[in-house]
N, C-alpha and C positions, 0 to 999 in steps of 0.2 A: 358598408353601405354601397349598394349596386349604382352605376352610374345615371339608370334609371331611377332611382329614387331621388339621389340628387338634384334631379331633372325637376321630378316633381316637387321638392322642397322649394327649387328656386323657382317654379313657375307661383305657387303657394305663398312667397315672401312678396314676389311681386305685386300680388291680387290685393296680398295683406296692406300694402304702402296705400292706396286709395281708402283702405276701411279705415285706417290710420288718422288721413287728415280728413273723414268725415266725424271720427271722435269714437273712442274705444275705450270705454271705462276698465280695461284691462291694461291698456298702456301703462309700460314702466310698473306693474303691478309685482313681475318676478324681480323685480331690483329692492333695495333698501332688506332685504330677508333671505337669508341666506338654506335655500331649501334643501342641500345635500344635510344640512343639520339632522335635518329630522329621520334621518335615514340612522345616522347613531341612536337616537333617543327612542325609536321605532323598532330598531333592528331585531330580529327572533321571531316577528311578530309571525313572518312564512318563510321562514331559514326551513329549505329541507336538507338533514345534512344525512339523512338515511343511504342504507347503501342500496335498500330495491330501488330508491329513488321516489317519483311519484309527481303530483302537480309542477309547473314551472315554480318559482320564485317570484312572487309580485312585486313591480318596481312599486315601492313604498312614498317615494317622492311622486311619483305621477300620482296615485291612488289617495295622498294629501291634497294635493291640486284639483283632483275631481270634488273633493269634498269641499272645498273651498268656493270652487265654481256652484255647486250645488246651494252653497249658502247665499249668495251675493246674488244670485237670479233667481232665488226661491224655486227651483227646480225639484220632482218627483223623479224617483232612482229612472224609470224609462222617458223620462224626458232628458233629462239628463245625459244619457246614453246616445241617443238622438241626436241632440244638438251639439255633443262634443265630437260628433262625425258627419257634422254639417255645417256650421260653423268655424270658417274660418281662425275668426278672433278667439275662439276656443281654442282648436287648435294649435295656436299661435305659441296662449298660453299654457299649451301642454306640452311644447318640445316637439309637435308635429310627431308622433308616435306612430309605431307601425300598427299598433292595433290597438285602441277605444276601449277598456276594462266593460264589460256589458252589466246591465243592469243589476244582477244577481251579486257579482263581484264587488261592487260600490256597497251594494246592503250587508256583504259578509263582512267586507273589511268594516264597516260602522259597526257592527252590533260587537266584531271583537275587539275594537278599540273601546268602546263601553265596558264590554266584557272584564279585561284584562287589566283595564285603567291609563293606555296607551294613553291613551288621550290628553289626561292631565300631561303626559311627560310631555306630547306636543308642545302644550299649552306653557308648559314650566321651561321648554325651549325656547319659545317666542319670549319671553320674559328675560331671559338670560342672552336673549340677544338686544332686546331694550336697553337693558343695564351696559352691556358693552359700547353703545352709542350714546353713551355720557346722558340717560335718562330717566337716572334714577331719580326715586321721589325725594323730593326735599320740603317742599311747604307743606304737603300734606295731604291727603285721601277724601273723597266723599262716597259716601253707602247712601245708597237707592235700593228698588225696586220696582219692580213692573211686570204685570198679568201677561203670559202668553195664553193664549185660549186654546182649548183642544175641544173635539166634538163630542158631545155628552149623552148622545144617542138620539133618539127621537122627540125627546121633551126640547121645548121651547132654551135657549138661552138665558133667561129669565125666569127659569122656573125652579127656584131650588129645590132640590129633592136630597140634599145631605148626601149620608153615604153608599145611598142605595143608588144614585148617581155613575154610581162606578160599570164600566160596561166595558165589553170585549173591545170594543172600538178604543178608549181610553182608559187604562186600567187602573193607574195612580192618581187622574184626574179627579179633582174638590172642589167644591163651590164654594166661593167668597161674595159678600158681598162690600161694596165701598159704596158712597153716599147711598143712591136711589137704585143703581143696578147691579146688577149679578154677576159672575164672571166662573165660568165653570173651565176648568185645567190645570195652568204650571205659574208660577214666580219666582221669577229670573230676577237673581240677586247682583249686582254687581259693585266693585272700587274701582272708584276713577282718582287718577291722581293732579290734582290743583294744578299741578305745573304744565303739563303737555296734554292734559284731556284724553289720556288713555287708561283703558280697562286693565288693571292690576289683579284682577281674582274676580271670583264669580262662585257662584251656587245656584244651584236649583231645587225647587222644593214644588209641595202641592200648593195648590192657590189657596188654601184656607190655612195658612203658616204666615203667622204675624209677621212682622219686619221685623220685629226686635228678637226673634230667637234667632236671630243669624248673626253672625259679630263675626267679619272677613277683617278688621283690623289685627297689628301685629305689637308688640308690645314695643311700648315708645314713638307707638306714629300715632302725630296728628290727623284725627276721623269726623267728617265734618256728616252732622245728623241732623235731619228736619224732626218735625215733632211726634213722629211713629215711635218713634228709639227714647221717648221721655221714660226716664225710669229706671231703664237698663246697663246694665256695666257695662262693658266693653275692653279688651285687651290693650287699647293703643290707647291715648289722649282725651278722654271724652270731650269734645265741644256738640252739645246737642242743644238745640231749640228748645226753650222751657213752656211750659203748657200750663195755665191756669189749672190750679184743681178747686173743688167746694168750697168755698170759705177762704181760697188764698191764689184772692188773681196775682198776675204776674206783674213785679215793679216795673219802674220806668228805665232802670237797667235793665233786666232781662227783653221788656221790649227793644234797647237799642243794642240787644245783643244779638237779641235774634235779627234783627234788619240785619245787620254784618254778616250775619251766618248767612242767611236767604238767599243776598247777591252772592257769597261764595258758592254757594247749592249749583245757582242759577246751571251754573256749563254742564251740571250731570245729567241735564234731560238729554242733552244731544246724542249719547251714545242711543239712547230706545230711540231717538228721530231717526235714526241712520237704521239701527237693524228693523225697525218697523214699516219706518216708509219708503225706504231706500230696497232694503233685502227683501220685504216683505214678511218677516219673518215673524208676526205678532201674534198667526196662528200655527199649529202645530198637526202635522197628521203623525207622530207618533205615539204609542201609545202609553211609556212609564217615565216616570223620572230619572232613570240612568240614560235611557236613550232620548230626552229631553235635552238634559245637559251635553249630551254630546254635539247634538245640533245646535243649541248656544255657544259651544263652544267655539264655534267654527264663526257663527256671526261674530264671536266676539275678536274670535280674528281677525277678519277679513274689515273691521271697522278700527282697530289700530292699524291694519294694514291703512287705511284710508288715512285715517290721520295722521300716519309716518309721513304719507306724500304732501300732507297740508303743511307740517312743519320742515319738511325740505324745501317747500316754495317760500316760508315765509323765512329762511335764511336759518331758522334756529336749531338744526342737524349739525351744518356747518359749524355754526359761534358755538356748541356746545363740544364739536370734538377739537377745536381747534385749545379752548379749554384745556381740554386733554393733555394735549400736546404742548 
């Protein structure tokens, strides 16, 4: 690095100390996650090891962090682009970089981390660094889901039209409907675990895919279900909410079973509060269910990311590694 760059780094960090204490929802965001990880779990993905040679090699860690950035501002690949060479506090969080991956490069690297299945290994990396900060699941799991909406063409939102619904705009996008309205797109599956309120697995599906054909439990773990999942097996512990059927409402035990269950429920909205109204992320401009879930998947990052930071302030990082020790 030229002495000139250094120059501008440190005028850069300067600027940065003022954005700091007016409040940077990126602050201490690269800490508690260890990001050369994902460079092993990643790695091949643009290894050119040819002897003509050919494209540079893309740094793998930075082009995680755009997509990250991407998910947390609900940013479009050329905005995106834009703001990470405009933005400061981007910057900040990107290692101040000699050159900003441009539009096109953000969308290649997405569609082949979909592609190739990259992605889950991210994902199976954030997990396996979970675990190492003494946060494994112990009491137990809750399965939700929630409608991401995608655009269904020129019909109304409310207009079901089945599967004739399907358009160049959104191609694996279905219609659902729950009580009175409609929801034409994706649902986003997720496990949160009882104990620290983070996202353990996830799925993706069309929006007209029940809740109960998806079963993210593991066998032996406690899986805590509202009354969508009445009925259905499950791999891990069944604890589900019991539902009246014709001729056999539900006793005065299963009502005080489900209370227990309910307030246990209660904490699995907050992950969709966070990627919906926080990230923004409740609509979708892409178009299939692999490159859905790609994009959840990243929310689903960047919202453990969030709630790593909530349980380092509330001291229980600490008392859990000190456990350890």
């Amino acid at each position: 690095m030229t002495s000139m760059e250094n120059l501008v780094d440190f005028a850069l960090e300067k600027r940065y100390e003022s954005i700091k204490r007016l409040g940077d929802r990126l602050d201490g965001f690269s800490t508690l996650i260890n990001w050369e990880r994902f460079l092993t779990v990643v790695g091949g993905l643009y290894r050119n090891q040819t002897e003509e040679g050919g494209r540079p090699n893309i740094d793998i860690v930075l082009m995680v962090k755009m997509l990250v950035l991407q998910s947390m501002y609900s940013l479009s690949d050329p905005e995106l682009e834009r703001q990470a060479n405009d933005r400061i506090s981007f910057m900040k969080f990107l290692g101040y970089p000699n050159k900003v991956p441009d539009q096109t490069t953000v969308w290649y690297f997405r569609e082949r981390l979909a592609k190739t299945g990259k992605d889950k290994a991210i994902w199976d990396e954030l997990q396996r660094q979970l675990d190492a900060q003494c946060l494994k699941i112990k009491k137990g799991t809750i399965q939700d889901a929630t409608f991401i909406t995608s655009e269904p063409g020129h019909a109304s939102t409310n207009t079901p039209r089945g599967d004739a619904a399907k358009t160049r705009r959104s191609r694996d996008g279905t219609w659902a409907i729950k009580g009175k309205k409609s929801y034409f797109g994706y649902k986003l599956h997720t496990k949160e675990d009882c104990d620290f309120g983070l996202i353990r697995a996830l799925e993706v599906t069309t929006a007209s895919t029940h809740d109960s054909q998806i079963d993210l439990s593991n066998e032996g773990e406690v899986i805590y279900r509202d009354r969508g999942y009445f009925g259905t097996k499950t791999k891990g512990f069944n604890t589900t909410m019991q539902r009246g059927v014709r001729g056999h409402p539900i006793g005065i035990r299963d009502v005080l079973k489900n209370a227990r269950i309910s307030r246990i429920l209660s904490p699995g909205e907050r992950p969709y509060a966070v990627i919906k109204n926080v990230f923004h992320s409740a609509h979708t401009r892409v178009t299939t269910v692999l490159r859905v879930y790609t994009k959840m998947l990243f929310s689903a990052f960047c919202f453990n990311r969030f709630q790593l930071a909530t349980l380092k302030k509330q001291g229980v990082l600490e008392r859990m590694l000190s456990t350890k020790n």
